[in-house]
C-alpha positions in Angstrom: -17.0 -26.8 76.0 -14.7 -26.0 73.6 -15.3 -25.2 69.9 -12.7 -26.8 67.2 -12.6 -24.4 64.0 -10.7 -25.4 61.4 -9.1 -22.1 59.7 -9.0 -22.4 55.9 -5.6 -21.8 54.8 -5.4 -18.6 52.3 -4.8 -19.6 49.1 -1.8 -17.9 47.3 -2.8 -15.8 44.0 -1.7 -17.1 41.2 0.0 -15.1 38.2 -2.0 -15.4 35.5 -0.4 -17.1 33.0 0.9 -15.4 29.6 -1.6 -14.4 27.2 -4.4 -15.3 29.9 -5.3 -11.9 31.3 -9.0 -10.2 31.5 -8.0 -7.3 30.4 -5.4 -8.1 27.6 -6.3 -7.1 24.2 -5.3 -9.6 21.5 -1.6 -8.3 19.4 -0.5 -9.2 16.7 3.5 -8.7 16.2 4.7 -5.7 14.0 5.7 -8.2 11.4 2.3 -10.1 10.9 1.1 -6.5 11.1 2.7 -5.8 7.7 2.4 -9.2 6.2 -1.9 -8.9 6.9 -1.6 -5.3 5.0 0.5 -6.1 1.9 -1.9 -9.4 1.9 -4.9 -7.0 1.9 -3.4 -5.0 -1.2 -2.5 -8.0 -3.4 -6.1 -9.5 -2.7 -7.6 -5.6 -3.8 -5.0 -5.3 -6.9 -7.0 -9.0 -8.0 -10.4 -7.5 -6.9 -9.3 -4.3 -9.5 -8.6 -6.5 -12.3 -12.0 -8.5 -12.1 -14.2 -5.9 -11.5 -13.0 -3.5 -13.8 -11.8 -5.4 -16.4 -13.9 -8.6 -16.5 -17.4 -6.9 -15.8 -20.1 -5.2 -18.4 -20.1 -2.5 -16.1 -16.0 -1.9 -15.3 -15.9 -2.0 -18.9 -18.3 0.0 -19.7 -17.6 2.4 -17.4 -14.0 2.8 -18.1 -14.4 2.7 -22.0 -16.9 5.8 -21.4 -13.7 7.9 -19.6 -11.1 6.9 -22.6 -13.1 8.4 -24.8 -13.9 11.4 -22.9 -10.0 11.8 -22.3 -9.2 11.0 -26.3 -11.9 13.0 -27.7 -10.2 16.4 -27.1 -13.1 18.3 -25.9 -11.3 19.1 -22.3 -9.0 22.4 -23.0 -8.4 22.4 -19.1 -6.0 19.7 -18.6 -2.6 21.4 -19.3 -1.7 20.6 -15.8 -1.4 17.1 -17.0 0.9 18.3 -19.7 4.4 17.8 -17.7 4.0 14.2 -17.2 3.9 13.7 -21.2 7.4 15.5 -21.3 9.2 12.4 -18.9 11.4 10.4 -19.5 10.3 7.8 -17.1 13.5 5.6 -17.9 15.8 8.2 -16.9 13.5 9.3 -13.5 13.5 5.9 -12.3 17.5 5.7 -13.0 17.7 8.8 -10.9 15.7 7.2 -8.4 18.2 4.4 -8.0 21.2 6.8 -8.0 19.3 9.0 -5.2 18.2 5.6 -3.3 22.1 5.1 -3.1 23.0 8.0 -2.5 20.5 8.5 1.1 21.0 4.8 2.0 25.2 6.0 2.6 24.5 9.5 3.8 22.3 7.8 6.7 24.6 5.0 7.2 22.2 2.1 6.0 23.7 0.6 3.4 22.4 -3.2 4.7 18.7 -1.3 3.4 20.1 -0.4 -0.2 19.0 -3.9 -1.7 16.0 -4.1 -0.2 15.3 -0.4 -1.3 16.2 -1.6 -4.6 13.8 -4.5 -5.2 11.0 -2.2 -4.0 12.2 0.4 -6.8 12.9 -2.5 -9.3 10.5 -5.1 -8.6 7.3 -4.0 -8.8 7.9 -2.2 -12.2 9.0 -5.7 -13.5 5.9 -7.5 -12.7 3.7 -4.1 -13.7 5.6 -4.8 -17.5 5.2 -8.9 -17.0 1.8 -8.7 -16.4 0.2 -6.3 -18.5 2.7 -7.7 -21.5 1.9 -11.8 -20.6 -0.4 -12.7 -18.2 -3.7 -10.5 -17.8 -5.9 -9.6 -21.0 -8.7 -7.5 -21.7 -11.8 -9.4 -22.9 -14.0 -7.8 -25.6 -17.6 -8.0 -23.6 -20.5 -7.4 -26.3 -22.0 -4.6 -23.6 -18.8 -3.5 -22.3 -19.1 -0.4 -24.8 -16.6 0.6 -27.2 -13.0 1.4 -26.1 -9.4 0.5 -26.7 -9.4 -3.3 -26.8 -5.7 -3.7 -25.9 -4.6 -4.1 -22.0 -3.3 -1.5 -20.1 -3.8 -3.1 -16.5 -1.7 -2.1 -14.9 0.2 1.3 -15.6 3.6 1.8 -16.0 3.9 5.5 -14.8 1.6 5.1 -11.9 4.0 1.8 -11.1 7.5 3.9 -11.4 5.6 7.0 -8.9 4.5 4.8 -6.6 7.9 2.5 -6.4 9.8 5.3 -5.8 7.6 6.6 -2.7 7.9 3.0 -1.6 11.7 2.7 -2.1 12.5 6.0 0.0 10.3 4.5 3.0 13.3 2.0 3.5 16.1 4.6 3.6 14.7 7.5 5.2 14.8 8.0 9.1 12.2 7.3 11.0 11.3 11.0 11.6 11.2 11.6 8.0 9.3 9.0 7.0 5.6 10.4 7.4 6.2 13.8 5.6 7.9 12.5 3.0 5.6 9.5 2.0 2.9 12.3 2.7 4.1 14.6 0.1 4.9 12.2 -2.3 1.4 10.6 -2.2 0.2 13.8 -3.4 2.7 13.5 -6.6 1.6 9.8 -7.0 -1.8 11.2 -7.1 -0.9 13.8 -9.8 0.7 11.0 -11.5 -2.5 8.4 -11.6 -5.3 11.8 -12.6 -2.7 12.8 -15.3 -2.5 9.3 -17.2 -6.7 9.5 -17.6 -6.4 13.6 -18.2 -4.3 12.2 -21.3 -6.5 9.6 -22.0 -3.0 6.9 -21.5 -4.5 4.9 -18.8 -8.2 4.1 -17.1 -9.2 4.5 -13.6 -8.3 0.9 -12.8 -4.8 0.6 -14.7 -3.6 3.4 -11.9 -5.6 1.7 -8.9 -3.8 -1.4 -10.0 -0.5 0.1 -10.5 -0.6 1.7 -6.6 -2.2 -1.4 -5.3 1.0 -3.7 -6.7 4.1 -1.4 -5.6 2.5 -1.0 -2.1 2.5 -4.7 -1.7 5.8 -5.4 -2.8 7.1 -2.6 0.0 4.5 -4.7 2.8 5.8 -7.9 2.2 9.3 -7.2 1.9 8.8 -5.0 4.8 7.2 -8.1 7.1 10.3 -10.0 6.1 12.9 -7.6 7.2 10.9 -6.7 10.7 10.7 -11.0 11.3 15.1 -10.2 11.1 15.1 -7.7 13.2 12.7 -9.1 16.0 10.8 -6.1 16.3 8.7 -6.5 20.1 6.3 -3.8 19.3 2.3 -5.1 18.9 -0.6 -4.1 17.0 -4.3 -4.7 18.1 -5.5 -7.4 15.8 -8.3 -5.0 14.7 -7.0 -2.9 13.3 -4.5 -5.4 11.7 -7.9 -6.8 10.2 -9.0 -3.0 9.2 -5.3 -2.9 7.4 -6.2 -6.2 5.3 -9.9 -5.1 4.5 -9.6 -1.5 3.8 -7.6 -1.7 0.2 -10.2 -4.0 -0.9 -13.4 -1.4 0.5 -11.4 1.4 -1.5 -11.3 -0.5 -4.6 -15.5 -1.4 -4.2 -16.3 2.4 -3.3 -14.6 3.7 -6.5 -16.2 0.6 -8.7 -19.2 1.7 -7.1 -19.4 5.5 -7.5 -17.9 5.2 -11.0 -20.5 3.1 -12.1 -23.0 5.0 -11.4 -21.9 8.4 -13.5 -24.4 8.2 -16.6 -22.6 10.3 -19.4 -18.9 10.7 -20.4 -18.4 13.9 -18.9 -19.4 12.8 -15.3 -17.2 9.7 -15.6 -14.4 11.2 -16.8 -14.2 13.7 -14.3 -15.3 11.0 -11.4 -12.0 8.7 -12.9 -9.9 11.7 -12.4 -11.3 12.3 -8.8 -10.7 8.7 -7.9 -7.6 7.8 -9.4 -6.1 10.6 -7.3 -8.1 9.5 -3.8 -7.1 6.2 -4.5 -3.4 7.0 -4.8 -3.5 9.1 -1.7 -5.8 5.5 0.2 -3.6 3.2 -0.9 -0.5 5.2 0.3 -1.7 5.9 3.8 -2.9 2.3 3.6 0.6 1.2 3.6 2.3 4.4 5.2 0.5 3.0 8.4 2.7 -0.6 9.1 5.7 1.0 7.5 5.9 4.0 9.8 8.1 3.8 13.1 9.8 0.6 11.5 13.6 0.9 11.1 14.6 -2.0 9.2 18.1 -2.0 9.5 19.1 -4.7 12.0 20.5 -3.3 15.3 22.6 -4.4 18.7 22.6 -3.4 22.0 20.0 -1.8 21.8 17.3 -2.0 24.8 13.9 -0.8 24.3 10.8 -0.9 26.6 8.1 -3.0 25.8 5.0 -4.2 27.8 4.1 -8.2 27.7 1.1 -9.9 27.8 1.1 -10.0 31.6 1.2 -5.7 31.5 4.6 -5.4 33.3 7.3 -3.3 31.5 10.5 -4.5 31.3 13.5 -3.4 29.3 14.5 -5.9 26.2 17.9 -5.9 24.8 18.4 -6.7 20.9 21.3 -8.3 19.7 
């Protein structure tokens, strides 16, 4: 007798479909990478002004450095000393004229403007809102100190718009010494303006905070024109938005609990200068590998959410 069996036709394997594979991390675009991060800086910059400024114990704090700095007990600080001899009008002028200058020698003259906002920009809103818009409140337990507002600094501002302003001009292979080095002069910057008793912890933290996210932002707008394909695993774009904001808490944190005015004054000057150095890498990590400039015919190899590589032409 014989036996029917019905064969089961093999099924073909279907493609999984975009965005739908096992083992695809979730990406974020380049552009959303930077936008998250400049974000994550303006949110810290507002986080700076409350704490410091609007609590018993910023205040306190902060007061207790200003008079360390003013009281002229600290004979040690003549490496502060240069800062007090610049003319910060004419450095930032040669900043523009140098911004000019690299923007033509490397053939980008398309970045200029944009190099020129982050120069100008954020020292206009550093002036706007220390002059207009944010104030100091006199807390009866915030202890004695200068009642007028300093938040946030003007020198610490003009350093750290010039580090942000070369980012746009120089190459690509540049980019991360420079920024480097200069976050170490931004530093000396922010711990000189408390060593001369100018400026409290959170005036520079503020100042640093402000120009990075002016270079983010404008950064996220110019890599949405150029279509950059490269992605970023949206944890670490989430570590990018958070981290400015744990930086500003850990300093808050350890300089409120120095007792006397010697341990917080030297504690402001430790912070202000890892701060600076934070809140540069902080915004040295979207900004580096991007070349703003817009481009043609230009292929590059990218990988898609289906983990094929394929080469992708920009016009």
């Amino acid at each position: 007798m014989a036996l029917l069996i019905h064969e089961a036709k093999p099924t073909p394997a279907r493609r999984p479909l975009p965005g739908r594979h096992a083992e695809t991390r979730r990406t974020l675009s380049r552009a959303v990478f930077q936008l998250a991060t400049g974000l994550g800086l303006a949110a810290a910059f507002v986080v700076t002004y409350v704490l410091f400024v609007h609590t018993s114990a910023g205040q306190l704090a902060e007061n207790g450095v200003v008079r360390s700095a003013q009281s002229g007990q600290w004979s040690t600080m003549d490496w502060a000393g240069p800062l007090r001899d610049q003319d910060m009008v004419l450095v930032i002028g040669a900043a523009g004229i140098g911004l000019v200058v690299l923007a033509l020698l490397w053939r980008k003259p398309g970045l200029l403007i944009p190099a020129l906002s982050v120069l100008v920009l954020p020292l206009v809103a550093a002036q706007l809102l220390k002059l207009y818009v944010l104030v100091r409140p006199e807390l009866p337990d915030g202890g004695r100190g200068p009642g007028h507002n300093s938040f946030p600094s003007g020198h610490v501002s003009a350093a750290m718009a010039i580090l942000m302003a070369l980012a746009f001009v120089l190459p690509q292979r540049f980019r991360p010494a420079i920024i480097g080095i200069g976050g170490v002069a931004v530093a000396w910057v922010a711990s000189s303006t408390i060593a001369l008793g100018w400026h409290r912890l959170s005036d520079t933290a503020g100042a640093c905070l402000l120009g990075a996210s002016f270079a983010c932002l404008l950064a996220a707008w110019l890599t949405t024109r150029r279509r950059d394909l490269r992605r970023t695993p949206a944890i670490l774009v989430v570590l990018a938005a958070v981290l400015p904001t744990g930086i500003v808490l850990i300093g808050f944190a350890v300089l409120s609990t120095a007792t006397d005015g010697a341990a917080q004054f030297v504690a402001a000057l430790v912070l202000a200068a890892l701060s600076a150095v934070g809140v540069v890498l902080v915004a040295l990590w979207p900004l580096s590998g991007s070349a703003f400039e817009r481009r043609t015919g230009v292929q590059t190899r990218v990988v898609d959410d289906l983990l094929e590589t394929r080469l992708v032409t920009r016009r």
